[in-house]
LOBA-271248 format. One record per residue (C-alpha): x, y, z; residue in three letters. Coordinates in steps of 0.001 Angstrom, whole numbers, plus 524288, in hexadecimal, padded with zeros to 5 digits. Example, Ala and Ser with C-alpha at 12.3 -4.5 7.8 and 13.67 -1.06 7.14 Angstrom:
% residues 2
8300C7EE6C81E78ALA
835667FBDC81BE4SER
***
This chain:
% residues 197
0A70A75ABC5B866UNK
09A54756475AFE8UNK
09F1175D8F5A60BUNK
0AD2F758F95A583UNK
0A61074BB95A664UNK
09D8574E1559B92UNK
0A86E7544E59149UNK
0B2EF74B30593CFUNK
0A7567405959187UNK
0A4337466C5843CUNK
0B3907497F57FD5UNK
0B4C273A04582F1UNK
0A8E4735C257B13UNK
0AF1573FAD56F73UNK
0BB4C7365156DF2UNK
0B4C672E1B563C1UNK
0BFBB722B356224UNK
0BB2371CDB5557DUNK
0BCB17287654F57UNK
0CC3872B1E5549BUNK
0CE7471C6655367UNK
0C91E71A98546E2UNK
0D08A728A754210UNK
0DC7B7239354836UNK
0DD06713A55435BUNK
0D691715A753701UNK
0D8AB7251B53357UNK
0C9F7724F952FBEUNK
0BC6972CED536B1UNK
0B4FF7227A53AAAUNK
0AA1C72C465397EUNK
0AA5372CBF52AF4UNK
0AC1071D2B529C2UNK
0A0DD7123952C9EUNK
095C27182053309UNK
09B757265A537C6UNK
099F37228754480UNK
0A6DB725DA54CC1UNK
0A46B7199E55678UNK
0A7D370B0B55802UNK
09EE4704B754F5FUNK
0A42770B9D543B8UNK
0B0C570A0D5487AUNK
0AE206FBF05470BUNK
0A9C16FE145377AUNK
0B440705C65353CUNK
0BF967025D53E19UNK
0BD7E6F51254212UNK
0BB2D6ED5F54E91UNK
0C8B66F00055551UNK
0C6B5700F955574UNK
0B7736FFC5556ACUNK
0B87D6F6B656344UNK
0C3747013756873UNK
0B9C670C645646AUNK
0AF6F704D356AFEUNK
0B6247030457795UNK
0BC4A7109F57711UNK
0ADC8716C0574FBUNK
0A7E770EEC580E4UNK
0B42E713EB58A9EUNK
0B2C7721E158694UNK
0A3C9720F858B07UNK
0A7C57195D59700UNK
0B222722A959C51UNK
0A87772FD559A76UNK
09F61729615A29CUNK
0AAD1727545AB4EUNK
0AF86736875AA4BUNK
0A0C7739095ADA0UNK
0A074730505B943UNK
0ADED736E05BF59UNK
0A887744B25BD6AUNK
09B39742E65C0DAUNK
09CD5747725CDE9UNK
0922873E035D1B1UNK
088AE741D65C6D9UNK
083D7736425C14BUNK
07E6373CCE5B534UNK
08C65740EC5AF9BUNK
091567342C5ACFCUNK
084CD734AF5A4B4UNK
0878C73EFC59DC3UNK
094BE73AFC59AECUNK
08F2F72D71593B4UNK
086E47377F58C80UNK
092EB7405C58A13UNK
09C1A736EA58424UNK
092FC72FBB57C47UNK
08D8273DC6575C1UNK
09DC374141574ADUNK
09EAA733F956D42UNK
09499737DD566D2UNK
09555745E25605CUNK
0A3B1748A756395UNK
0A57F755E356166UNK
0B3E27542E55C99UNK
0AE5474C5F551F4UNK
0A2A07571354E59UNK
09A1A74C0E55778UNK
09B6A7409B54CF9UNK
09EDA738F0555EAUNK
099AB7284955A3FUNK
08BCE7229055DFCUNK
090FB7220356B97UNK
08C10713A256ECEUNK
09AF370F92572F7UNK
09D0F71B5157D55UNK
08D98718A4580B4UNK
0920F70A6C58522UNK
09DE27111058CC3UNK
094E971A9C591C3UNK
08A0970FD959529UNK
09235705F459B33UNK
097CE710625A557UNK
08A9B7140F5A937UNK
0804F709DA5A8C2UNK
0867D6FC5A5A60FUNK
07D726F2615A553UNK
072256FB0A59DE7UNK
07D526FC2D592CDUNK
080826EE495929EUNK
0730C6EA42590FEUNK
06F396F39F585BBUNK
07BAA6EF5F5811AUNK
0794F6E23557FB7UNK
06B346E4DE578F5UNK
071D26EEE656E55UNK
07CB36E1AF56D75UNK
070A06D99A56991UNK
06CAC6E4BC55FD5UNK
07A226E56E55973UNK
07AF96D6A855860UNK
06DA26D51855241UNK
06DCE6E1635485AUNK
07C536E45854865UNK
0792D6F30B548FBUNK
082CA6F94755244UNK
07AD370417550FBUNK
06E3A6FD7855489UNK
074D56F83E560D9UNK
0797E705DB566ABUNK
06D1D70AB5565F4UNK
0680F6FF2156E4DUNK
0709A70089577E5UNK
06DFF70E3457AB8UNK
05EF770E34579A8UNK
060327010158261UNK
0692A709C258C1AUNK
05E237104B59110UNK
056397052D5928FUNK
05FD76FE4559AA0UNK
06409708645A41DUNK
0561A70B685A728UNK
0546F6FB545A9E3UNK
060686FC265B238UNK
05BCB708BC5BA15UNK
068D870DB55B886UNK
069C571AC45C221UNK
067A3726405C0E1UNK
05CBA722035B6E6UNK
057B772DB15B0E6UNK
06622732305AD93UNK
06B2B724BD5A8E9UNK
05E8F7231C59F4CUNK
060A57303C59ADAUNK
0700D72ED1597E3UNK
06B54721C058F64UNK
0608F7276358789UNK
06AA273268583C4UNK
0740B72830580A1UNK
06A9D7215C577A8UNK
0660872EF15716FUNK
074877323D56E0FUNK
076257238556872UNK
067AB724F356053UNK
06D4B7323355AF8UNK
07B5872B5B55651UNK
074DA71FBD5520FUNK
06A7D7278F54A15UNK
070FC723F053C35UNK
071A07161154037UNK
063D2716C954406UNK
0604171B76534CEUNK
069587105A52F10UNK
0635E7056853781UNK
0550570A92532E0UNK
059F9709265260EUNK
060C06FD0F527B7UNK
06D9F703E5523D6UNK
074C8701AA530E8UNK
083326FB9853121UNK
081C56EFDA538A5UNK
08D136EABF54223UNK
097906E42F5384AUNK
092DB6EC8A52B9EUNK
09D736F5A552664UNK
***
């Protein structure tokens, strides 16, 4: 059942919404508008608030219900609902129906997080909230949260340990490796900041 679990976590994570809901409202690849980046914050530069909130919410579900499918087929494992998070963030990620240009992830990572270890998320959510408001670099803020993930769970002791610290730091290596272009802009002070077009 693992690996039922861990395909129909990855086929979830490969529906990328702004892409279809951008393709279907506005006839356009949102992938070769703003940044390139099929997710909601350049559905927000290129669609508007209205599609990138429903892209938004739509990202965070799809991460919440394949830690769900995880959790039903686990058969009492505890790491598969792991793997799932891992699943449908990489899916979101590198889709293969879209030759794996696919989001940063962060949405389906905050479906994925809140599932599995509440309060850690909310509090390196509300430090990567400060970053945003005091550099308005989206960008800047998802990597926050996920390098404060690991942090936070380890603080909280959240059980089993070794697999749950594990499961973050590979959450914030796939984030470093889709946020490596905005890494290169922010060094160069070429970074779109929240509100720029």
């Amino acid at each position: 059942m693992m690996l039922v679990a861990l395909f129909l976590a990855y086929t979830l994570g490969s529906i990328s919404f702004s892409y279809w809901i951008l393709r279907l409202v506005r006839g356009i690849d949102i992938r070769e508008h703003g940044s390139g980046n099929a997710g909601a914050t350049n559905t927000l530069r290129v669609g508007g608030k209205t599609l990138a909130i429903i892209v938004f919410i739509l990202d965070v579900v799809k991460g919440m219900a394949a830690v769900w499918i995880g959790i039903l087929l686990s058969d009492g494992n505890e790491i598969v609902p792991l793997l799932c998070g891992l699943f449908v963030v990489a899916g979101h990620n590198w889709p293969i129906l879209m030759k794996f240009r696919g989001g940063k992830g962060v949405a389906t990572t905050i479906g994925v997080i809140t599932v599995l270890y509440l309060q850690a998320g909310l509090l390196a959510g509300l430090v990567a909230i400060v970053f945003i408001y005091l550099t308005k670099y989206v960008s800047l803020g998802s990597l926050v949260f996920v390098t404060a993930l690991p942090l936070f769970i380890w603080l909280l002791q959240y059980e089993p340990l070794h697999y749950s610290l594990t499961f973050s730091l590979m959450i914030m290596l796939f984030a470093y490796i889709q946020h490596r272009a905005n890494i290169g802009r922010m060094i160069r002070g070429e970074e779109n900041r929240l509100g720029s077009k």
